[in-house]
BASE-101010 format. One record per residue (C-alpha): residue in one letter; z, x, y. Coordinates in steps of 0.02 Angstrom, whole numbers, plus 50000, padded with zeros to 5 digits. Layout:
// residues N
AZXY/...
END
This chain:
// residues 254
X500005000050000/X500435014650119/X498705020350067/X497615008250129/X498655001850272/X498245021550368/X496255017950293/X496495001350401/X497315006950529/X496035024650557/X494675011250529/X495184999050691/X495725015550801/X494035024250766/X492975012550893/X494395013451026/X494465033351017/X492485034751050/X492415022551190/X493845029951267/X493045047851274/X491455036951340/X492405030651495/X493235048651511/X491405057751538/X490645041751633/X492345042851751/X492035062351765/X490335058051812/X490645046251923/X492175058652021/X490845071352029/X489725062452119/X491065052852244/X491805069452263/X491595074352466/X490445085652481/X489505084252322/X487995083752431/X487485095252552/X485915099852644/X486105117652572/X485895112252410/X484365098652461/X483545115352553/X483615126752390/X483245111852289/X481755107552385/X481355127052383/X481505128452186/X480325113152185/X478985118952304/X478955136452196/X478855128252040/X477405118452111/X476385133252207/X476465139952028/X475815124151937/X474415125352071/X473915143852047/X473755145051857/X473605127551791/X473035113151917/X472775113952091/X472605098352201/X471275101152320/X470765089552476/X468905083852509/X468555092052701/X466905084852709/X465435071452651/X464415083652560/X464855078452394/X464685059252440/X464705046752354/X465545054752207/X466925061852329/X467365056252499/X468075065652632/X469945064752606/X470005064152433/X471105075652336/X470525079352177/X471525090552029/X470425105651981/X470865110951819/X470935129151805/X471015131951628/X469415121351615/X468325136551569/X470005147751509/X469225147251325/X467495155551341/X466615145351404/X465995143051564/X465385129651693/X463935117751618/X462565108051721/X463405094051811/X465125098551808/X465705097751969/X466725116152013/X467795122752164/X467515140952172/X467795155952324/X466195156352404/X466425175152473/X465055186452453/X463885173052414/X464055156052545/X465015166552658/X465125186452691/X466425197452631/X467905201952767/X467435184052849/X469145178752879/X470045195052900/X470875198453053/X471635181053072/X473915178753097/X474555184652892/X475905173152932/X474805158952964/X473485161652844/X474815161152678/X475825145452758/X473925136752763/X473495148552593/X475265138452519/X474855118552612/X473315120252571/X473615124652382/X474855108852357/X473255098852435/X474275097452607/X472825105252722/X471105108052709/X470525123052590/X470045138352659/X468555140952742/X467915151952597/X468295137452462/X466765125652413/X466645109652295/X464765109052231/X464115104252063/X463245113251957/X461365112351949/X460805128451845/X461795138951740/X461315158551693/X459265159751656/X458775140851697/X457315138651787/X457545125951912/X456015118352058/X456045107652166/X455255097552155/X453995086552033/X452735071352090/X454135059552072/X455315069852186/X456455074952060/X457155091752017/X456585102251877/X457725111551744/X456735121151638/X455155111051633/X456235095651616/X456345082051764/X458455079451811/X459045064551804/X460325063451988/X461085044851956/X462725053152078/X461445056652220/X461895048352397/X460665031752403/X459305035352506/X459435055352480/X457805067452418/X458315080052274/X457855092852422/X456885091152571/X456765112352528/X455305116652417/X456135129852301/X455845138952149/X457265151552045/X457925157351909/X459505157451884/X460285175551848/X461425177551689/X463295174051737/X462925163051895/X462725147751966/X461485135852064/X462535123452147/X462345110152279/X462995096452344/X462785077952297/X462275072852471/X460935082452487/X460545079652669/X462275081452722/X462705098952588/X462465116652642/X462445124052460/X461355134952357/X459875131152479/X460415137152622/X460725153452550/X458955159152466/X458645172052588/X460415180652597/X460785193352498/X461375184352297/X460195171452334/X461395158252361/X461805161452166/X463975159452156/X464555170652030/X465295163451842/X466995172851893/X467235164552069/X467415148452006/X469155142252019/X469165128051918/X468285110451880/X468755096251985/X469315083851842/X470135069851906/X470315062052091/X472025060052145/X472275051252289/X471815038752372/X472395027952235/X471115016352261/X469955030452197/X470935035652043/X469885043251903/X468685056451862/X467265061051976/X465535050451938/X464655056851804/X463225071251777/X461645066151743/X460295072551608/X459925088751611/X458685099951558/X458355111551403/X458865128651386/X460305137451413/X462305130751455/
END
C-alpha cells in the first residue's frame, strides 16, 4: 500500500513540477524584458550595425539588390525597379547564355578605365555600401543589359523582316519595347570567345553594345565582368517576379 500510494502521489506532482519550472523561465523572461534599461539605443546602434554587415555581405557574394536608374531595359524593367542579381548564377562553369539578362562592371569596355577616380573615398564607399543594399543608384560603371551573343556567335543586324540575326538564324525579341526596331544601327560581329554582345531591351532608349563598335573591345563586355544575373524583381511589389522572358535564339554556341 505504501508502494503505490508514492507511485500516485509522484504521478499527480509530476504535471505541477513541469509547469511550475514553465512559469519560472516565462517570469524570468518576462523580468528581463521589464527590467529598466533592458533597451538602449547602444544596443539598437550595434544591432543595427551587425545587421547592415551581415547584409553588405549577403550582397557581395551571394545576392545583391540592385535599383533600375533608367528606361533602357523597358518594358521588362522599369526605372525604379530593384531587382536581386544572383551572383552565384554562373559560380558553376558556366557562363551567361543568350537572353539572360546580366549586371556586370562596364570598365574598360562601356566606360574607360580610371573613369571615376579622383572622386571623395569617403563618399564613393558610403554610395559603393547604399548602393549595394539597393538604397542608391549603382555606380556609374554598373550596367543591366541582356545578352544577345555569347563567345563566337555571329550576330547582324539586320534581315528583310527587321529582325536580328544569330548565326544565320532570325531572333525572336517578344521583350522588345512596342514600337522599337532590333537596331536602327546596321551592324555585323562576331562575338570573341569569353565575351559578350549585350544591349538593351529598349532599343531606342539603350546605349549598349552599339554604341561601342568603334572603341577599343568593340563594345564586347568581358565573361569575367559580369556580376551576376538579375533573377527576380524585388520591389515594387506590384512587379514581383522574374524579369520577362528571352526569346528564341539562334544556333551555335552558349
Amino acid at each position: 500500500m505504501d508502494t503505490e500510494a508514492s507511485h500516485t502521489q509522484r504521478g499527480h506532482s509530476s504535471p505541477v513540477e513541469g509547469e511550475g519550472r514553465s512559469r519560472s523561465a516565462f517570469s524570468g523572461a518576462a523580468a528581463l524584458f521589464a527590467r529598466p534599461g533592458w533597451f538602449t539605443w547602444r544596443r539598437a546602434g550595434l544591432l543595427g550595425i551587425v545587421c547592415t554587415v551581415f547584409l553588405l555581405l549577403l550582397s557581395n557574394f551571394v545576392v545583391q539588390p540592385f535599383l533600375i536608374p533608367s528606361r533602357s531595359m523597358e518594358p521588362t524593367l522599369a526605372t525604379g525597379d530593384r531587382v536581386l542579381v544572383n551572383k552565384l548564377a554562373y559560380g558553376s562553369g558556366g557562363g551567361p547564355k543568350r537572353g539572360d539578362v546580366v549586371v556586370f562592371d562596364g570598365t574598360g569596355s562601356f566606360v574607360p578605365e580610371h573613369a571615376g577616380d579622383g572622386g571623395n573615398p569617403v563618399g564613393e564607399a558610403l554610395h559603393g555600401a547604399a548602393s549595394a543594399l539597393g538604397l542608391a543608384e549603382p555606380s556609374d560603371t554598373d550596367f543591366v543589359k541582356r545578352v544577345i551573343g555569347v563567345g563566337g556567335d555571329d550576330v547582324v543586324c539586320c534581315d528583310a523582316g527587321g529582325r536580328l540575326k544569330v548565326n544565320g538564324v532570325p531572333l525572336d525579341e517578344p521583350y522588345l519595347y512596342p514600337g522599337d526596331a532590333a537596331s536602327k544601327v546596321p551592324f555585323r560581329i562576331v562575338v570573341p570567345l569569353g565575351t559578350l554582345w549585350v544591349m538593351g531591351d529598349h532599343r531606342s532608349q539603350s546605349r549598349d553594345s552599339r554604341d561601342h563598335l568603334g572603341e577599343p573591345g568593340g563594345g564586347m563586355v568581358p565573361v569575367d565582368k559580369v556580376i551576376g544575373r538579375a533573377d527576380w524583381i524585388g520591389w515594387p511589389a506590384s512587379r514581383w517576379g522574374a524579369p520577362g522572358a528571352a526569346g528564341g535564339s539562334g544556333g551555335g554556341h552558349g
